[in-house]
N, C-alpha and C positions, 0 to 999 in steps of 0.2 A: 167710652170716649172721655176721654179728660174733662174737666172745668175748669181747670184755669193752664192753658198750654203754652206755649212758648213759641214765640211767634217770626218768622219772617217775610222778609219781599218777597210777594207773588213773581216779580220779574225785575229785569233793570231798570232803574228808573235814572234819568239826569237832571244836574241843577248847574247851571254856569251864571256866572253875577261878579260884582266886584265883593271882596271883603269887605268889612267893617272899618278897619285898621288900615290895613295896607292900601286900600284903594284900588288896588289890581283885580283885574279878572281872575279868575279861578273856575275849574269846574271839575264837580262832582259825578262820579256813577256810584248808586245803590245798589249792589248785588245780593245776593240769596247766599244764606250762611247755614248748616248745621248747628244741631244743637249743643246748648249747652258750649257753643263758641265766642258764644257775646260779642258783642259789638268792635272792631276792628277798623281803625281808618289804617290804609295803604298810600303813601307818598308813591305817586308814579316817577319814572327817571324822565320821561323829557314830553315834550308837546306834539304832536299830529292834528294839525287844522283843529284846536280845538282842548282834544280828547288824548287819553293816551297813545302813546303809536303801539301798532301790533304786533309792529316785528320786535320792538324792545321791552314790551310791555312786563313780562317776566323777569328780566335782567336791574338787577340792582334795586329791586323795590326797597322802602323803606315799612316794615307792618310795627304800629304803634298799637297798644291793644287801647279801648275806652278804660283806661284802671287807674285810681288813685293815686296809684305809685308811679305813675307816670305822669304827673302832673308837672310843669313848671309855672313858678310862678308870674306873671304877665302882668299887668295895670288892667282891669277893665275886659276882660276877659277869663274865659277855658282853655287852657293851649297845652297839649300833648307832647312829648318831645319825646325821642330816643335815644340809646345812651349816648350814640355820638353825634346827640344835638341836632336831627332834625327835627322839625317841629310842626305841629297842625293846630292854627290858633282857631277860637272861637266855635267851639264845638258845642257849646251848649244850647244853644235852640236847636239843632239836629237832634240832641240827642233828647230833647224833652217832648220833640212830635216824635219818635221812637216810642217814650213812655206813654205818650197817648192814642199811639197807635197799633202797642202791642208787639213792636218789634225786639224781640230780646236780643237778635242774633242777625250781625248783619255785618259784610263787606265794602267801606266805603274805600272808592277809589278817588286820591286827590292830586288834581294837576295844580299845584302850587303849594302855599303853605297855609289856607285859612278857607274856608268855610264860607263859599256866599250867604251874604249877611238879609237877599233878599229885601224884602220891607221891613225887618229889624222884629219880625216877631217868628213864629213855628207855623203858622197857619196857612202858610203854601207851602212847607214842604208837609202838613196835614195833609191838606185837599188833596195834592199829588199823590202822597204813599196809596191814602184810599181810592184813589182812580185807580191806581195798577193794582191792589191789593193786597192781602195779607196772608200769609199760608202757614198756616197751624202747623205746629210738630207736636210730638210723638213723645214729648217731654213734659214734666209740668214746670211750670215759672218757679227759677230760684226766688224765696225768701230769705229776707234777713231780718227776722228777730229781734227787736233792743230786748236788751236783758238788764241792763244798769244803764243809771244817767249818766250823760256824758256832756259837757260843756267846754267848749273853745272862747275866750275872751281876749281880747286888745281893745284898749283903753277903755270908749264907751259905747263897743259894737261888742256883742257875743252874739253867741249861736249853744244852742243845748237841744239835746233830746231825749226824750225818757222814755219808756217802756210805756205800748200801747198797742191794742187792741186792731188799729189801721192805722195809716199814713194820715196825719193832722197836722198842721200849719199854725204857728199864731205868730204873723211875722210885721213888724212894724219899722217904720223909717220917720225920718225926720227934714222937710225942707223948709226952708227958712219963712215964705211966703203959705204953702200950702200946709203949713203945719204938721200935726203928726199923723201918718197915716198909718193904718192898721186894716189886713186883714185874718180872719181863721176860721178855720174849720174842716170839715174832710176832706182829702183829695184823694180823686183815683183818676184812672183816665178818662171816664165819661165827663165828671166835672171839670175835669179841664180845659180838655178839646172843647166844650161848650162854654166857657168864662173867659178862659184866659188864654187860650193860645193864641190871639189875635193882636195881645199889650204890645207894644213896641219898646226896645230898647229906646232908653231917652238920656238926654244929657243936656250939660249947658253951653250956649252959643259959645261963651268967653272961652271955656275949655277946648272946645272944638277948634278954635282958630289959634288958641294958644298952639296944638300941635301941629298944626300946620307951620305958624313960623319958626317953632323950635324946629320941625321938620327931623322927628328922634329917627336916626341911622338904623340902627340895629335891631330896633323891636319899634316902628313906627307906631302911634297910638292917635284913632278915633278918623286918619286921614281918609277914610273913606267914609263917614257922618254926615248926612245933608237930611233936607225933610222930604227926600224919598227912601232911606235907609235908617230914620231914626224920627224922635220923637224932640224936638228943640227948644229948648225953655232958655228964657235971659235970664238974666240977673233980678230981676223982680218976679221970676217966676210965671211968665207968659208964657203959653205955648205962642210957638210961632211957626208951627205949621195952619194954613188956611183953614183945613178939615177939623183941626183941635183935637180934640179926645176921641179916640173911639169908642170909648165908655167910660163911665163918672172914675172907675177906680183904676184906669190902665195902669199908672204907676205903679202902685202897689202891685198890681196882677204880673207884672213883667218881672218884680222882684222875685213871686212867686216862681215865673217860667225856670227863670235861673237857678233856682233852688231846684228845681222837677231835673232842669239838665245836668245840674251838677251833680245830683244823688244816684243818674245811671252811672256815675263809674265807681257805683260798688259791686256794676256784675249782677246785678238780682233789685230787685223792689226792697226799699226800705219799711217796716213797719214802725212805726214809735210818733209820738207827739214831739215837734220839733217846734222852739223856741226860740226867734230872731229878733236881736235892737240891731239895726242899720249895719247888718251884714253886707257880706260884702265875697266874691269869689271865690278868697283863700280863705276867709273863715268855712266858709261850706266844705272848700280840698282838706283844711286840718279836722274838720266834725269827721269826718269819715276815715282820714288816716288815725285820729285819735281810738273811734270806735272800734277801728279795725284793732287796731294793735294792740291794745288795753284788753281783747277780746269780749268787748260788751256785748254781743252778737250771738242769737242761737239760728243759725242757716237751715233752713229745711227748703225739699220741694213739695208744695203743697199743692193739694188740686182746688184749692179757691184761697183765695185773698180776700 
């Protein structure tokens, strides 16, 4: 028997919520994938109460794989596009309860264009995956290898990673009030699904309502934000949700989440020490188009991690 196998949904599982961004309802089905297929979201073509309809459910899908090279780039999100431009925003909390829940390979069906945003953190689509389950294959978990450092920079945000042993973290930000925050050290998925997968995406009030009256057409940004969907700070740095923190370091831990989602779309677990100042989405999409391409990378399938 394997030790370290490659994992998918026990069965179907659903999520319907509004986005992040768009404010619209959306909903998801998890479906059960073969190996070594990696993570797939599916643009369905139209709506049934709901859910896909069954008569047309086949007809005209759009399939975007989870992969780098498919990335566009977005404000303040993950969002996946096809070549001719369809799109599935906000995929990274999905796809970081995947890495903590062992999912390598999975079928996501979406009625719309993003990704219920839920409570703004991975830990209900956690809980759920593990209620339905998880079903091992017959494969072991692609790895990916750092072989040579690699670093992405814009202005005074970079992202680096260098060759290591496991997956390590030393990731810090800066806000104006809270000062500078920093956390590191190992992640896998046990540490995560226990620390962090609960931080909430967070942002500032002024922002939030700035897009709302700018009201952006074409790629809407943050209109679906409130303190059931996010984590709200003013301009002096107050939370203004009632509840407040969920723990002393959410902020920091949510930068973390983002980083665990954005690194499933290399297809495989990343190994290497990875180094952040006040990253940010597309620095994480270029760390990985850089490593890819530059071939810093030694890929094996290994039976432990």
């Amino acid at each position: 028997m394997l030790s370290n196998p490659q994992g998918t949904i026990a069965a179907p599982l659903n999520f319907k919520g509004p986005g992040l961004h768009t404010a619209k309802r959306h909903a998801i089905t998890i479906l059960p994938a073969p190996v070594n297929s990696g993570i797939v979201f599916v643009k369905m073509p139209q709506k049934w109460g709901g859910v896909p309809s069954p008569i047309k459910a086949n007809k005209n899908k759009i399939e975007i794989a989870a992969h780098w090279q498919n990335v566009k780039t977005l404000p303040l999100c993950t969002c996946l596009a096809s070549e001719d431009g369809h799109q599935i925003r906000t995929v990274e909390h999905l796809l970081a309860a995947f890495y903590a829940c062992g999912i390598d390979n999975a079928i996501v069906e979406v009625v719309g264009s993003e990704i219920p945003v839920l409570d703004g953190s991975a830990k209900i689509f956690i809980d759920e995956i593990e209620a339905t389950g998880v079903k091992p294959q017959d494969q072991s978990r692609i790895i990916h290898q750092v072989t040579k450092t690699t670093e992405v920079k814009e202005k005074k945000r970079s992202i680096k990673i260098e060759p290591a042993d496991s997956l390590i973290f030393d990731i810090s930000i800066s806000l104006s009030h809270f000062g500078r925050l920093n956390w590191q050290g190992e992640i896998t998925p046990e540490i995560f699904k226990q620390e962090m997968s609960s931080a909430r995406t967070f942002g500032r009030l002024k922002n939030g309502l700035l897009a709302k009256l700018t009201r952006f057409q074409k790629d809407p940004i943050c209109l679906g934000a409130n303190m059931k969907t996010a984590l709200v700070i003013d301009s002096k740095d107050n939370i203004l949700n009632k509840s407040g923190l969920r723990m002393e370091d959410e902020i920091i831990y949510h930068r973390v989440l983002d980083l665990v989602g954005d690194l499933m779309l290399a297809n495989g677990h990343i190994q290497g020490k990875i180094t952040a100042k006040s990253s940010a989405h597309r620095l994480n999409h270029g760390l990985l188009e850089s490593l890819f391409t530059l071939n810093h990378v030694k890929t094996i399938q290994s039976k432990h991690l």
